[in-house]
C-alpha positions as CSV (number, residue, x, y, z in Angstrom):
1,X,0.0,0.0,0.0
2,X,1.0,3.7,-1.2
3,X,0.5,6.4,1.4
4,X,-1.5,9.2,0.0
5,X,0.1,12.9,0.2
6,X,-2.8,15.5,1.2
7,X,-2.2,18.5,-1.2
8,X,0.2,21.2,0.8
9,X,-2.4,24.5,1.8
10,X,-0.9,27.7,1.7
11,X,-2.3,30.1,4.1
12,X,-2.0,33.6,3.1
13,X,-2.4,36.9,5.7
14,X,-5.5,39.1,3.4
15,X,-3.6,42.5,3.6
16,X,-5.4,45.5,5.6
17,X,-6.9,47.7,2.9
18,X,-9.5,49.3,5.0
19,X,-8.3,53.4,5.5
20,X,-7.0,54.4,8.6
21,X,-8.9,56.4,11.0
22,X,-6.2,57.9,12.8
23,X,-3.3,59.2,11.1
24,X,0.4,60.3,12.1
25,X,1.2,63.8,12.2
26,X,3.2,62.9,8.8
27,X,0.7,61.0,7.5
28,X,-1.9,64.0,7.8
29,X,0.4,66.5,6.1
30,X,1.0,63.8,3.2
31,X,-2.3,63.9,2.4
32,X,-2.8,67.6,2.4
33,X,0.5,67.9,0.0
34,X,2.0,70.5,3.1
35,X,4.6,69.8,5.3
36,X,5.2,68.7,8.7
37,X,5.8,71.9,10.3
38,X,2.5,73.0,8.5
39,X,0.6,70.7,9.7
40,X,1.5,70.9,13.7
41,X,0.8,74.8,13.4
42,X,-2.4,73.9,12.3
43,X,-2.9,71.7,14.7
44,X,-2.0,73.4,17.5
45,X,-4.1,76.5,15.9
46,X,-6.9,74.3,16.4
47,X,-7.7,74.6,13.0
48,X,-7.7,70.6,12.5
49,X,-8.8,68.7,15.0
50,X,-6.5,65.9,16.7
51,X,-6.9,63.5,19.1
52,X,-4.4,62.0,21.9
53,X,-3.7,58.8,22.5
54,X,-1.4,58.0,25.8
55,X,1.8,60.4,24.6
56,X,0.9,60.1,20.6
57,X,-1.1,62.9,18.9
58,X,-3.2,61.5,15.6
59,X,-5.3,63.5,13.3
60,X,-9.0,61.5,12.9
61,X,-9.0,60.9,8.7
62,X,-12.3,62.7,8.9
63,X,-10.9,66.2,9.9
64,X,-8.4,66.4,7.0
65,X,-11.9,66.8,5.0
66,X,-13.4,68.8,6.9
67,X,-10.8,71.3,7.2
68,X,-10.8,71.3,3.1
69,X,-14.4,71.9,2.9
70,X,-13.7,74.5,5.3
71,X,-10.5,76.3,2.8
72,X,-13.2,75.7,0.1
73,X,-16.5,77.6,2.0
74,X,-13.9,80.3,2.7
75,X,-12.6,80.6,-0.6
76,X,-16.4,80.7,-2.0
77,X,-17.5,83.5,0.5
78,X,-14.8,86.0,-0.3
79,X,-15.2,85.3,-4.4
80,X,-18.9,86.7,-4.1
81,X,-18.4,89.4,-2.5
């Protein structure tokens, strides 16, 4: 009698695709094409929102919207006048 081989399974870890909800002080100022130094003064403006956890400070992915809708309102308002 042969002894049969079961077929070898490859298990494979599904990658994370799903956007972040919190992003890194870098990672905010990516996004927004500005750079780092930009994006703390905004920060600490309290023009975008940011959140802390422990000793790390993170942007919620939400604000960086927001605060572009903002530029954008802004932007409309002083063109009709």
């Amino acid at each position: 009698m042969e002894a049969i081989e079961a077929p070898a399974t490859t298990i494979t870890a599904k990658e994370d695709t799903s956007p972040k909800l919190l992003l890194r002080i870098e990672e905010a100022a990516e996004q927004l094409g500005i750079g780092r130094s930009l994006m703390y003064r905004l920060v600490l403006s309290g023009a975008i929102e940011s959140v802390r956890l422990g000793r790390l400070r993170r942007i919620p992915a939400e604000c960086l919207g927001e605060h572009v809708r903002r530029l954008r309102d802004e932007a409309r308002s002083t063109q009709v006048k």
